[in-house]
C-alpha positions as CSV (number, residue, x, y, z in Angstrom):
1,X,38.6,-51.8,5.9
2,X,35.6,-50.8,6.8
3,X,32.5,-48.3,6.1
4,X,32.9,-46.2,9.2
5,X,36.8,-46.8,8.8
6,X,37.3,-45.7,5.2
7,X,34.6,-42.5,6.2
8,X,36.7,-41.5,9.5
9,X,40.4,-42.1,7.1
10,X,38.9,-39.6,4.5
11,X,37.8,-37.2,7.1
12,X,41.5,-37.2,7.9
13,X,42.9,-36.8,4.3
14,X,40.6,-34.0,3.7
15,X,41.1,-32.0,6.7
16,X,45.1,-32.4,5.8
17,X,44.2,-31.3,2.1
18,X,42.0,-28.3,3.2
19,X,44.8,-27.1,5.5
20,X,47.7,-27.4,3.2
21,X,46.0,-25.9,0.4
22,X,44.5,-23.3,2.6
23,X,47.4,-21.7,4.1
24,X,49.1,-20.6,0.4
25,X,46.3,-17.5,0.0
26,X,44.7,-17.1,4.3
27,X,47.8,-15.1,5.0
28,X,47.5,-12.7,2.1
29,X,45.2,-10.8,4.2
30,X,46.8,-10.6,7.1
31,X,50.0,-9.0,6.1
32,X,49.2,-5.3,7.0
33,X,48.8,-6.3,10.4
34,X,51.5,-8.9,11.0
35,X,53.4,-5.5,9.5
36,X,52.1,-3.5,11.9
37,X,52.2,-5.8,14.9
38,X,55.9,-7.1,14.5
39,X,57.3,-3.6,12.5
40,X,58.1,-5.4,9.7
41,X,58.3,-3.4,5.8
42,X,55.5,-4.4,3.2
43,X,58.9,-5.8,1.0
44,X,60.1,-8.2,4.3
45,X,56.8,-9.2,5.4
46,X,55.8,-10.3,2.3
47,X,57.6,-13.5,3.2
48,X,55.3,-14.5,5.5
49,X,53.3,-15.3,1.9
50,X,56.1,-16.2,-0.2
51,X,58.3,-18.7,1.6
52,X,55.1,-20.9,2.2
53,X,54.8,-21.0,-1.4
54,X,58.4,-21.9,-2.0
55,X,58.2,-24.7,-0.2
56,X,55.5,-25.9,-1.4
57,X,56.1,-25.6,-5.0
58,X,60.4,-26.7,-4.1
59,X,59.2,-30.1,-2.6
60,X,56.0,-31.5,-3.7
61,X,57.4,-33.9,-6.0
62,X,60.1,-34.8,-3.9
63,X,58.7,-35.3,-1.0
64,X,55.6,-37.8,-3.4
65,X,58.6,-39.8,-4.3
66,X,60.3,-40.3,-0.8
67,X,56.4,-41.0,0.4
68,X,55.8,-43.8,-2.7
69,X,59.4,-44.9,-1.4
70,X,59.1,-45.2,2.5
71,X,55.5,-45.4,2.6
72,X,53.1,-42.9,2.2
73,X,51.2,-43.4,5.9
74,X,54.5,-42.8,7.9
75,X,55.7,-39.8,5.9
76,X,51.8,-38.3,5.9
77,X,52.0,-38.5,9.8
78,X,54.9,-36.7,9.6
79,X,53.7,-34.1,7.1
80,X,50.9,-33.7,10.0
81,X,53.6,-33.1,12.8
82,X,55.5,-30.5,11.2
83,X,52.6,-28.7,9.4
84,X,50.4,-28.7,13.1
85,X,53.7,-28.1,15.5
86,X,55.1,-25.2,13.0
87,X,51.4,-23.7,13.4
88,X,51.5,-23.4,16.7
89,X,54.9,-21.7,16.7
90,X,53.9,-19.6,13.9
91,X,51.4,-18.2,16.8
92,X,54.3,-17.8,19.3
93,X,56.1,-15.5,16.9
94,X,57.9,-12.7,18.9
95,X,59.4,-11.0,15.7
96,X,59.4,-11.2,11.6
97,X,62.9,-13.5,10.9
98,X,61.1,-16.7,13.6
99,X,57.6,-16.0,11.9
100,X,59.2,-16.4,8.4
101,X,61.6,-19.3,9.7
102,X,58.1,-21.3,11.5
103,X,56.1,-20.7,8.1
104,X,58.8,-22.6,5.9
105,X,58.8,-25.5,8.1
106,X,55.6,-25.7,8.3
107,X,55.2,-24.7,4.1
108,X,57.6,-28.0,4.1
109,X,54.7,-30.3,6.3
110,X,52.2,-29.0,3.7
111,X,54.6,-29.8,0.8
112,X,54.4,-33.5,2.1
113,X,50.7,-33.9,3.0
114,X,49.6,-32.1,-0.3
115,X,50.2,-34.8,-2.9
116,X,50.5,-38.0,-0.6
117,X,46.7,-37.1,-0.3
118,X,44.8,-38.7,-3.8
119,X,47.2,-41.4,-3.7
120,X,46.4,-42.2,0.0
121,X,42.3,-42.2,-0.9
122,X,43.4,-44.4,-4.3
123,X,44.7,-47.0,-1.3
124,X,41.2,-46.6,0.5
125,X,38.6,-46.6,-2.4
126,X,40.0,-48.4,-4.5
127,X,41.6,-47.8,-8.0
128,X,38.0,-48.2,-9.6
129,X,36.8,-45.3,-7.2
130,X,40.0,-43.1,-8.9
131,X,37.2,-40.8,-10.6
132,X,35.6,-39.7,-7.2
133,X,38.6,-39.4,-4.9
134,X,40.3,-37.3,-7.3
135,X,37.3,-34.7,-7.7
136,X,36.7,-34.8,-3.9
137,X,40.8,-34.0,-3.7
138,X,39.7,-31.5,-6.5
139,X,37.2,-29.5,-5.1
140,X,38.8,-29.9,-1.6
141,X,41.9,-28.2,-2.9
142,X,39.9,-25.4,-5.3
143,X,38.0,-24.3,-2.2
144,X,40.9,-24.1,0.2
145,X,43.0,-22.3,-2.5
146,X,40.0,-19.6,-3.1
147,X,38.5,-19.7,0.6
148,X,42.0,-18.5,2.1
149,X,40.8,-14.7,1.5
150,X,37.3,-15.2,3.2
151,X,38.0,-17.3,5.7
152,X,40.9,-15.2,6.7
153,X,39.1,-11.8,6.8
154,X,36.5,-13.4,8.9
155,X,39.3,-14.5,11.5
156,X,40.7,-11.0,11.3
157,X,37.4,-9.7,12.2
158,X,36.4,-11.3,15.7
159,X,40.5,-12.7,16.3
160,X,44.4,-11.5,16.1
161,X,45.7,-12.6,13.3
162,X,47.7,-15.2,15.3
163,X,44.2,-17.4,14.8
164,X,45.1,-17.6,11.1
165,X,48.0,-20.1,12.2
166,X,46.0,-21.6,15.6
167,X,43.3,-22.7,14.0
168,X,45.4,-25.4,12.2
169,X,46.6,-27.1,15.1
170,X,43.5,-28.9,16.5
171,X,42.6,-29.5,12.6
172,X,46.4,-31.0,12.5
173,X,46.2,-33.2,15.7
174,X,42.3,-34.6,14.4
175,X,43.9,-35.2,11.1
176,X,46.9,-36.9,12.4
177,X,45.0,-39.4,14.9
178,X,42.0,-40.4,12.3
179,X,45.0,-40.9,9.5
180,X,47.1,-42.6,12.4
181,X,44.1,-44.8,13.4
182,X,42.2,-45.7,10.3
183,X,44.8,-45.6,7.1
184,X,47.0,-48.5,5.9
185,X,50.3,-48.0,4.9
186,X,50.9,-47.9,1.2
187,X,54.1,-47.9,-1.1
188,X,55.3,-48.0,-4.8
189,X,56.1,-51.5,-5.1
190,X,58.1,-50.5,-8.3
191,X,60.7,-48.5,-6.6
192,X,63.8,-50.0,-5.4
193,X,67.2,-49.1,-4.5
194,X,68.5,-45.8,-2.9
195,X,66.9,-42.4,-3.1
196,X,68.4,-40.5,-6.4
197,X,70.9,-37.7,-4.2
198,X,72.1,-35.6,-7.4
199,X,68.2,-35.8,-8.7
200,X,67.0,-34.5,-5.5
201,X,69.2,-31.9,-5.4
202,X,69.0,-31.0,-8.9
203,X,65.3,-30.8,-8.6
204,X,65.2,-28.6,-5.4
205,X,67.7,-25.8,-6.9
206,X,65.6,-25.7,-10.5
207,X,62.9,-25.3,-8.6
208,X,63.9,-23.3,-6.2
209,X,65.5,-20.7,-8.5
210,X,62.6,-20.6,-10.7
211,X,59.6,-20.4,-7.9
212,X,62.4,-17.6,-6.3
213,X,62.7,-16.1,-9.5
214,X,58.6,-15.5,-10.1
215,X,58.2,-14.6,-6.9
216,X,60.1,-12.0,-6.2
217,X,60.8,-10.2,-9.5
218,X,58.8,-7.9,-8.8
219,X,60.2,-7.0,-5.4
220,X,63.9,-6.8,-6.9
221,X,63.6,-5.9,-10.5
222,X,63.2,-8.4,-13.0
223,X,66.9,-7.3,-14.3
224,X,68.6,-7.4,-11.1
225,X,71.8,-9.7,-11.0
226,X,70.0,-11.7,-8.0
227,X,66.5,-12.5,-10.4
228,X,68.6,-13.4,-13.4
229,X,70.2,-15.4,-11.7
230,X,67.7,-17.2,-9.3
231,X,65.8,-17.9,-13.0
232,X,69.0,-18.7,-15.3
233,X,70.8,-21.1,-12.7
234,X,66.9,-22.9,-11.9
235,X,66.9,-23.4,-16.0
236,X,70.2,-25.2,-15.9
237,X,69.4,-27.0,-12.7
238,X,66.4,-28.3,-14.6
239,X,68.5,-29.1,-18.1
240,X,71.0,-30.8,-15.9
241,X,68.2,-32.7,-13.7
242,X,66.5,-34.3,-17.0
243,X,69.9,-34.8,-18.5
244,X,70.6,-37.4,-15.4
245,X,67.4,-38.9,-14.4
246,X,67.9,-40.1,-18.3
247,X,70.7,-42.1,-17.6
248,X,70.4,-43.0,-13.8
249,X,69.1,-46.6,-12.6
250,X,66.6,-45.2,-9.9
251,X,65.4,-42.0,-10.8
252,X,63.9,-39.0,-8.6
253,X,61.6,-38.8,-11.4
254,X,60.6,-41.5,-14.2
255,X,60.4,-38.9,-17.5
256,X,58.6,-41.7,-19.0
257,X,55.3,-40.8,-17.1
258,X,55.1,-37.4,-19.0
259,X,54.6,-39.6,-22.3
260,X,51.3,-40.2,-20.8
261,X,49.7,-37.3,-22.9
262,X,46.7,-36.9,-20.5
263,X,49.2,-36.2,-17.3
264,X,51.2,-33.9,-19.1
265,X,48.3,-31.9,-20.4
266,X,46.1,-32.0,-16.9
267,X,49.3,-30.8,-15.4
268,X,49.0,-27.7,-17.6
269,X,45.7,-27.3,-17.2
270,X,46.3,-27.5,-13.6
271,X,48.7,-25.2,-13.9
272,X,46.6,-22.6,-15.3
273,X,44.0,-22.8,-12.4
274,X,46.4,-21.9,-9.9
275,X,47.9,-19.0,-12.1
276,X,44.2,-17.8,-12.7
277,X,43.2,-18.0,-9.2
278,X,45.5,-15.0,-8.2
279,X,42.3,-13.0,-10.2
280,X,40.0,-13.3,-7.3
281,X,42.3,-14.1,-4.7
282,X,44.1,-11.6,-4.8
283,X,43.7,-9.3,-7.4
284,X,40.4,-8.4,-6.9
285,X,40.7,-8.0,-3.2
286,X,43.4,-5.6,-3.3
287,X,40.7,-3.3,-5.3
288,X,38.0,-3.9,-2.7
289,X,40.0,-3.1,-0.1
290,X,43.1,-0.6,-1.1
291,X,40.5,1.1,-3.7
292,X,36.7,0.8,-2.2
293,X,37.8,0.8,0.9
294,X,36.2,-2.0,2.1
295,X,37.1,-4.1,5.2
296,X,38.4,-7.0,5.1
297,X,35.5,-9.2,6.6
298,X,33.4,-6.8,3.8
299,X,35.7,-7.9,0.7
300,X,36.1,-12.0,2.4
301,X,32.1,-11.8,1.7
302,X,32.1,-10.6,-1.8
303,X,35.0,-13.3,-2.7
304,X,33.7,-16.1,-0.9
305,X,31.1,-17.0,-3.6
306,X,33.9,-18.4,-5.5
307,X,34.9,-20.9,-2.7
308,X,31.4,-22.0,-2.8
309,X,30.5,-22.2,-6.5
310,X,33.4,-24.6,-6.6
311,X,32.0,-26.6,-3.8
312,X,29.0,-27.3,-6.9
313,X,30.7,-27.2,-10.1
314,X,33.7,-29.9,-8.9
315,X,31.5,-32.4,-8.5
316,X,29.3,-31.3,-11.5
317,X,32.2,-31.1,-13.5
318,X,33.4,-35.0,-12.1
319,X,30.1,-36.1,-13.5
320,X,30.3,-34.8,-16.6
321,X,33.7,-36.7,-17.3
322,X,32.4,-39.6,-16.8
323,X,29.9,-39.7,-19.2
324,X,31.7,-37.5,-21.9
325,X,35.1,-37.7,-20.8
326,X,37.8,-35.0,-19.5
327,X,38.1,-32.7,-22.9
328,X,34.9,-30.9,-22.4
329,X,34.9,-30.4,-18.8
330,X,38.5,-29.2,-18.9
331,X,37.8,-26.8,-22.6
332,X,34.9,-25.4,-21.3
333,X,36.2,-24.9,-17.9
334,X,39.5,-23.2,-19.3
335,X,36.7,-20.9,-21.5
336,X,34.9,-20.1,-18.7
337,X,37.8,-19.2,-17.0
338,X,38.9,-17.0,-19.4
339,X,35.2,-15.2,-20.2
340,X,35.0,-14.7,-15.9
341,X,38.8,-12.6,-16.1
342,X,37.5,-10.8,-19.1
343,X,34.0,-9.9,-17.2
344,X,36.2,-8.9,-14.2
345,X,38.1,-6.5,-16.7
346,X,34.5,-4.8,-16.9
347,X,34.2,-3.5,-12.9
348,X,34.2,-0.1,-12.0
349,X,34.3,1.8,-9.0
350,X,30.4,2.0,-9.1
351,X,30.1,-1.2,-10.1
352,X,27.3,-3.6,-8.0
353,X,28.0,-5.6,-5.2
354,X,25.6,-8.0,-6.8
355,X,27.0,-7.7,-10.1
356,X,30.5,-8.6,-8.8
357,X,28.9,-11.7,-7.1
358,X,27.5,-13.0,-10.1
359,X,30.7,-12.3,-12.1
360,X,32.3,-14.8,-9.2
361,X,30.2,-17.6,-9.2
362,X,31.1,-17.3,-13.3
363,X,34.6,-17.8,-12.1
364,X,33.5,-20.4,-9.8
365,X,32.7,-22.5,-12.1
366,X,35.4,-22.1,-14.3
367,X,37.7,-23.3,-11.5
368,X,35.5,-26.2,-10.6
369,X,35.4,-27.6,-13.8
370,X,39.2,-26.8,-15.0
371,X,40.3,-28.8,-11.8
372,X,38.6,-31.9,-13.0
373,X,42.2,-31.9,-14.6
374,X,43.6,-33.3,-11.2
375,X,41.1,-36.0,-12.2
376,X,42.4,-36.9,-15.6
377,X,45.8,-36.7,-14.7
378,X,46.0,-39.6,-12.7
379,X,43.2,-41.1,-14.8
380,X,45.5,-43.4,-16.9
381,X,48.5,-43.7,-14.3
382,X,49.3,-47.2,-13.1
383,X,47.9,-46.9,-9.1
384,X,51.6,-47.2,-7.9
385,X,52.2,-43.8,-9.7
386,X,49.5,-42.0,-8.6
387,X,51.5,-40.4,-5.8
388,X,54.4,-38.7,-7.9
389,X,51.4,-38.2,-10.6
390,X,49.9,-36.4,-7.6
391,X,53.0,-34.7,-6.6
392,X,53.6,-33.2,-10.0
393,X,50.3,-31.7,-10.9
394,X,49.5,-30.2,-7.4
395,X,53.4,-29.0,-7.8
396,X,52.0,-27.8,-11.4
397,X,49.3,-25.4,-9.9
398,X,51.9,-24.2,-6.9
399,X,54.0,-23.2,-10.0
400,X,51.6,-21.7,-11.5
401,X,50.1,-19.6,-8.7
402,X,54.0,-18.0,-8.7
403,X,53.4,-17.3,-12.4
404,X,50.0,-15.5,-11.5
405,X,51.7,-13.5,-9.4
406,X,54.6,-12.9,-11.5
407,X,52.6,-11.9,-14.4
408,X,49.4,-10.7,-13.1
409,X,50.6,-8.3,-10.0
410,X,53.9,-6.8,-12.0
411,X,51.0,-6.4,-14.9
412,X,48.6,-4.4,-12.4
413,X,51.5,-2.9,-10.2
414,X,52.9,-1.1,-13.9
415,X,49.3,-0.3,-14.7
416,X,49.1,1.2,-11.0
417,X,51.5,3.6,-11.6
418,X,51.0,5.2,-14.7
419,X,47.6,5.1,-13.2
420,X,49.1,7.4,-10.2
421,X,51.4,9.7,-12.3
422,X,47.9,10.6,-14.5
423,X,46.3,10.8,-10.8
424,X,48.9,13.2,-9.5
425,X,49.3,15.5,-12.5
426,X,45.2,15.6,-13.2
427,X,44.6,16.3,-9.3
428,X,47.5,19.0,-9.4
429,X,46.5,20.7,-12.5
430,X,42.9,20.8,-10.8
431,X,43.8,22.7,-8.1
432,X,46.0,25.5,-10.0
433,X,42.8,25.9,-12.2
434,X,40.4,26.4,-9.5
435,X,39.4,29.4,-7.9
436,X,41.6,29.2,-4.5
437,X,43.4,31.0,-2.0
438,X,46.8,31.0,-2.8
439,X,47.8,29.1,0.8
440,X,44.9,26.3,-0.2
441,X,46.9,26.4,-3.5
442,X,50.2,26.1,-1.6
443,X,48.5,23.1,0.9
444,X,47.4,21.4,-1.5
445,X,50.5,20.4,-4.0
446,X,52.3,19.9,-1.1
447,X,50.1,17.4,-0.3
448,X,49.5,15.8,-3.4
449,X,53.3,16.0,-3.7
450,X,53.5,13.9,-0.4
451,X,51.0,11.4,-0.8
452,X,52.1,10.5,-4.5
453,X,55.5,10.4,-3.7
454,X,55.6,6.4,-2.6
455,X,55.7,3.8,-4.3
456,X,52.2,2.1,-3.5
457,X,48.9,4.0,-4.1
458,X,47.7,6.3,-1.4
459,X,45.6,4.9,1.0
460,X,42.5,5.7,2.5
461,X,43.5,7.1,5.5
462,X,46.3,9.0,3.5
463,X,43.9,10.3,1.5
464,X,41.6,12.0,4.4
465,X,44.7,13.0,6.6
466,X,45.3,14.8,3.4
467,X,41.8,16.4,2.9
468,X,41.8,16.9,6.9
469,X,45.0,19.1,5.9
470,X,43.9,21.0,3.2
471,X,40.0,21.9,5.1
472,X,42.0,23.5,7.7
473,X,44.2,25.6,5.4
474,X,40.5,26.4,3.6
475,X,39.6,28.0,7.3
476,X,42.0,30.9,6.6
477,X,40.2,34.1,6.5
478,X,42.8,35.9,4.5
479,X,43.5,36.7,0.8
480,X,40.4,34.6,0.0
481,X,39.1,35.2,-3.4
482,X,36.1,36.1,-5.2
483,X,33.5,33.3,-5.6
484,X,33.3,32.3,-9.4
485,X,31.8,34.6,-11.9
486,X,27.6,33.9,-13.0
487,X,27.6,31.9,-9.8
488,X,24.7,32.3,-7.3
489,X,27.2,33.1,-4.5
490,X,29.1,35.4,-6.9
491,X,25.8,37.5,-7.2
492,X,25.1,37.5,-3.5
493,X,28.9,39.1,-2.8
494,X,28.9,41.5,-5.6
495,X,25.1,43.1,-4.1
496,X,26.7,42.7,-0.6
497,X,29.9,44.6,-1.7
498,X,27.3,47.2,-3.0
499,X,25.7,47.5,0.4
500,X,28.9,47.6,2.1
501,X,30.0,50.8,-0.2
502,X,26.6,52.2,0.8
503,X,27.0,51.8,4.4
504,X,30.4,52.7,4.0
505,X,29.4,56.0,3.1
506,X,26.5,56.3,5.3
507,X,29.1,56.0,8.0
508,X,31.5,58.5,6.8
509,X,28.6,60.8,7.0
510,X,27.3,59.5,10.7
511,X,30.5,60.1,11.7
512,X,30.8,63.7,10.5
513,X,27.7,64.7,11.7
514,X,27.9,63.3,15.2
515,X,31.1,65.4,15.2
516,X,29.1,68.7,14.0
517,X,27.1,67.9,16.7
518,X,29.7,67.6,19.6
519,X,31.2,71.0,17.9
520,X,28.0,72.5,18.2
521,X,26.7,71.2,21.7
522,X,23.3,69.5,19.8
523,X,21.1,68.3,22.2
524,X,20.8,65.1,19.2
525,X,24.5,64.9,19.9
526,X,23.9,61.4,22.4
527,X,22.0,60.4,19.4
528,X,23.7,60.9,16.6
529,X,26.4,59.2,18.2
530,X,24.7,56.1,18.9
531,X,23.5,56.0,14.7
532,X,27.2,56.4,14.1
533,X,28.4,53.9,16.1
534,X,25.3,51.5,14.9
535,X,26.1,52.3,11.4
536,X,29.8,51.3,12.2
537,X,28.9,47.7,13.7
538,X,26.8,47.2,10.3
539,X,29.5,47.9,8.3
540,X,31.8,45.4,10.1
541,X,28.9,42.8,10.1
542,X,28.9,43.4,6.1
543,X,32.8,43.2,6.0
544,X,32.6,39.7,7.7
545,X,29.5,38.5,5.4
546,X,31.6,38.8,2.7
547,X,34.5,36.7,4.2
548,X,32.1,34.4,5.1
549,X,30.3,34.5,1.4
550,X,34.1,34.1,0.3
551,X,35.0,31.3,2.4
552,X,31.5,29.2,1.8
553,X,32.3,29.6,-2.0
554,X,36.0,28.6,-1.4
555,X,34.4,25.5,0.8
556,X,31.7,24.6,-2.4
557,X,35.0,24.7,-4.7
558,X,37.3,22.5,-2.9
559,X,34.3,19.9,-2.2
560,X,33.8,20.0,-6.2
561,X,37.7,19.5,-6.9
562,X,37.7,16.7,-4.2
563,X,35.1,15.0,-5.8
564,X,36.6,15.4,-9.9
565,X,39.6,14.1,-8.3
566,X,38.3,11.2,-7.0
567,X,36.4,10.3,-9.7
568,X,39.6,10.6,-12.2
569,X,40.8,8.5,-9.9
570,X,38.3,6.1,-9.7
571,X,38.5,6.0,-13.7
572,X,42.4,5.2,-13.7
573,X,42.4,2.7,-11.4
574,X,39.9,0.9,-12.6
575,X,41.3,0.8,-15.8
576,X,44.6,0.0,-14.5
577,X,43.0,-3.4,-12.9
578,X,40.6,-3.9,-16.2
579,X,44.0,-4.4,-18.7
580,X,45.4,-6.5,-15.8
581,X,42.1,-8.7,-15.9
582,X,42.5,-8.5,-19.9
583,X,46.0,-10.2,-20.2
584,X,45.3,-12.9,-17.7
585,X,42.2,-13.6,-19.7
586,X,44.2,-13.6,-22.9
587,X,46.9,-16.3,-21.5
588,X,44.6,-18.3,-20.2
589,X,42.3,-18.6,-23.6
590,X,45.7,-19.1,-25.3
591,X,46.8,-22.5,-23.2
592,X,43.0,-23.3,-23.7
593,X,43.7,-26.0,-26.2
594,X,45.5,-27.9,-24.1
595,X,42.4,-29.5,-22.9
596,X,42.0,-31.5,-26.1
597,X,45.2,-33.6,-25.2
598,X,43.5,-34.3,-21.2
599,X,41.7,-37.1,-22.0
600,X,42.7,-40.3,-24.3
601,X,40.5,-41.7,-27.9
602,X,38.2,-43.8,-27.0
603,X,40.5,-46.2,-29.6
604,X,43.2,-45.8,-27.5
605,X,43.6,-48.5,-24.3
606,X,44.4,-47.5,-20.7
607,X,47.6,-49.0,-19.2
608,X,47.0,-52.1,-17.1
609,X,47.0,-50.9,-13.3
């Protein structure tokens, strides 16, 4: 094989990499307007997310296995197909069932190109090249994985959200004819017999029911019948699946791999990327754009610093293994990891744009150097296993990703609302304390009431219809009350009131002595009952000064509430997101230690290849 021909083949195998990876986190920021476009609920569209994910996490190692048995080019092309001709119906999609139907077939095309990847490059490069295909793999699969947010707010900015599954196709068909053109066909020349049925299916229902399980918890109650169920009958699925590949001839899945100390552990260390990536990913940009308010082309810019830090620290990270071997790179990304959640945990509503960039590209390289672990997994494999040693650590950081969410969003969506219950009863007990009309009063709870009364926070434009509402009740001009007491508007209404009780005497005596004057035919009759009627339209002019005096007081009031509220609400939040930040950082510096088992003694001798 050639220069130019090995280049053009790993164009091909990175452009399938990037797109597979890719599509688990672009459509997270699309779903409020696939909801709105195809009238879908925020519980059913929120497949559109989840059954990509299932399939990739459900057949990733099986789909490795079928690859290493049938041969890894054919079943790649076919990968391509599915993933690029399920893309392009995924932008035909008339309603919310085909657009959910399209993305599992085409989460199953990613499920196959995923892991046939590094093993594919092995087959190029060369076994003795293992170290840089598996970081380029690496940081190919930790940018996609972060970038999906950017990338996809940007396409939502200029493009229908259709794009987010069109751009995939011409990336597809390139990827398909430089793979079809330039790559040799590779196999496990171990493997022999039939494929293992009962191991396959065995495999597919544990993980099914556990990926189902972490997934959507949240959306049915982690103590529904259907959860406990989806989670107890994947556990037994999985007992019964490692109780038969032990005794089987040809098994789905040689167990004996996982004795390979350095697999097992990279695989957990994997694991732990993808479960900490739902920090950035999606964490953090449901509070720049559900709290700040930001757009999503505004929050895709803020986030994208962690798509490009990894871009560095992957290959920084690669280097570093070489000359000091996998345990530092992985430890001290794992750390960093942790250190970035924790500094996340410190971001307020006020915080800095800059400061939250800086807090990223900590993050960044946390990722890039915990994914040298796809590096060390495969490390020590014999090169006829690095494609089911592929399969199960990309499977590893699917798995993990549906942990993140698991743990991480049910975390924040708890936090959220005891968050909302203290924002509700602090912004009620506001407005009973302040000085208000009682119809404002009335307005008001009703619209706190109304907005609170959901499940999810209020939004933005929830929250202004609901100031819109309660500024027009404020424009009432009746039973207003007095502005505050010591106040500078206070002062200027009790000195008007004072002039008002002086004119209104000076025009009880007007008016008495323009009618003396009619009585007596005074020639200062025309007169005197032009200063009655003057003194009359002063008075009125004083009676509406002092509804407007009332009203401008009433106006400076509910601008003051409006603003405490909001800031109590800032304050909850934020906290509500900081203790979610908190526990991821506390799991992930637990499994830190993992790391020292990634990489063998240098006592210790690799396995013959």
């Amino acid at each position: 094989m050639t220069r130019l021909t090995r280049a053009l083949c790993s164009i091909g195998l990175t452009i399938a990499m990037f797109m597979g990876t890719l599509d688990t986190t672009i459509v997270n920021i699309a779903i409020p307007k696939i909801m709105d476009d195809l009238h879908g609920s925020l519980a059913n569209t929120s497949w559109v997310m989840t059954i990509y994910t299932l399939a990739m996490s459900v057949f990733m190692i099986t789909t490795s296995k079928i690859a290493d048995r049938f041969g890894r080019k054919k079943i790649m092309l076919l990968g391509l197909a599915l993933f690029g001709g399920f893309s392009a119906a995924c932008t035909t999609a008339t309603s919310l069932p085909m657009l959910i139907t399209f993305r599992f077939f085409q989460g199953l095309g990613g499920a196959i190109i995923t892991p046939i990847v590094l093993p594919m490059g092995i087959e190029v490069f060369g076994k003795e090249k293992i170290n840089q295909v598996a970081a380029l793999v690496g940081a190919v699969t930790a940018l996609a994985a972060a970038g999906g947010p950017p990338i996809g707010g940007m396409i939502l900015q200029v493009t229908s959200w259709r794009w987010i599954f069109g751009i995939n196709v011409p990336l597809a068909l390139l990827a398909f004819l430089l793979v079809g053109i330039c790559a040799h066909e590779s196999y496990d020349e171990s493997l022999a017999g039939r494929i293992d049925l009962p191991g396959l299916l065995l495999l597919t229902a544990a993980l099914g029911g556990v990926t189902f399980g972490l997934l959507e918890g949240r959306q049915y109650g982690w103590h529904s019948s259907l959860i406990l169920s989806s989670l107890i009958g994947g556990a037994v699925a999985l007992i019964a699946f490692i109780v038969i590949e032990h005794h089987i001839k040809n098994p789905l899945l040689e167990l004996d791999l996982f004795r390979e100390k350095t697999l097992s552990a990279s695989s957990i260390v994997y694991f732990m990327t993808g479960f900490a990536l739902v920090g950035p990913s999606l964490i953090l940009n449901y509070f720049l754009q559900n709290v700040l308010g930001d757009s999503p082309l505004h929050a895709a810019l803020i986030i994208i610093p962690v798509s490009l830090t990894i871009m560095v620290a992957m290959p920084i990270g690669t280097r570093l293994l070489a000359k000091v071997g996998a345990i530092p790179v992985t430890l001290a990304g794992m750390i960093i990891m942790a250190v970035s959640l924790f500094l996340l945990s410190l971001i307020k509503t006020n915080t800095a744009t800059a400061l939250i960039v800086v807090l990223l590209v900590i993050n960044g390289f946390g990722f890039g150097f915990s994914s040298v672990s796809l590096v060390a997994s495969v490390r020590y494999l014999p090169k006829n296993k690095s494609g089911i040693g592929s399969g199960i650590v990309n499977a590893a950081r699917q798995i993990g990703t549906c942990l993140g969410i698991a743990i991480l969003v049910t975390v924040l969506d708890t936090n959220i609302a005891s968050a909302k219950t203290q924002i509700y009863h602090t912004a009620d007990q506001l407005v009973t304390e302040k000085t208000l009309s009682p119809h404002v009063k009335t307005v008001a709870h009703q619209q706190l009431t109304k907005i609170f009364s959901g499940s999810s926070t209020p939004t933005t434009y929830q929250q202004k219809k609901m100031t819109r509402a309660i500024t027009k009740a404020a424009s009432a001009k009746t039973n207003l009350p007095k502005p505050v007491a010591g106040s500078d508007l206070r002062k200027l209404y009790d000195a008007s009131v004072a002039l008002q009780q002086g004119s209104s005497k000076l025009t009880s005596g007007s008016a008495t002595l323009a009618k003396v004057a009619q009585q007596s035919r005074s020639p200062l009759t025309i007169s005197i009952t032009r200063l009655a009627a003057g003194v009359a339209t002063v008075a009125q002019g004083q009676r509406s000064a002092l509804i407007a005096i009332k009203q401008i007081a009433q106006k400076q009031t509910l601008q003051t509430t409006f603003s405490e509220i909001k800031q109590r609400k800032n304050k909850h939040l934020a906290q509500a997101f900081s203790h979610t930040y908190l526990i991821g950082a506390l799991i992930v510096l637990c499994l830190s230690p993992v790391a020292f088992w990634t990489d063998r003694r240098k006592n210790v001798p690799a396995k013959a290849s």
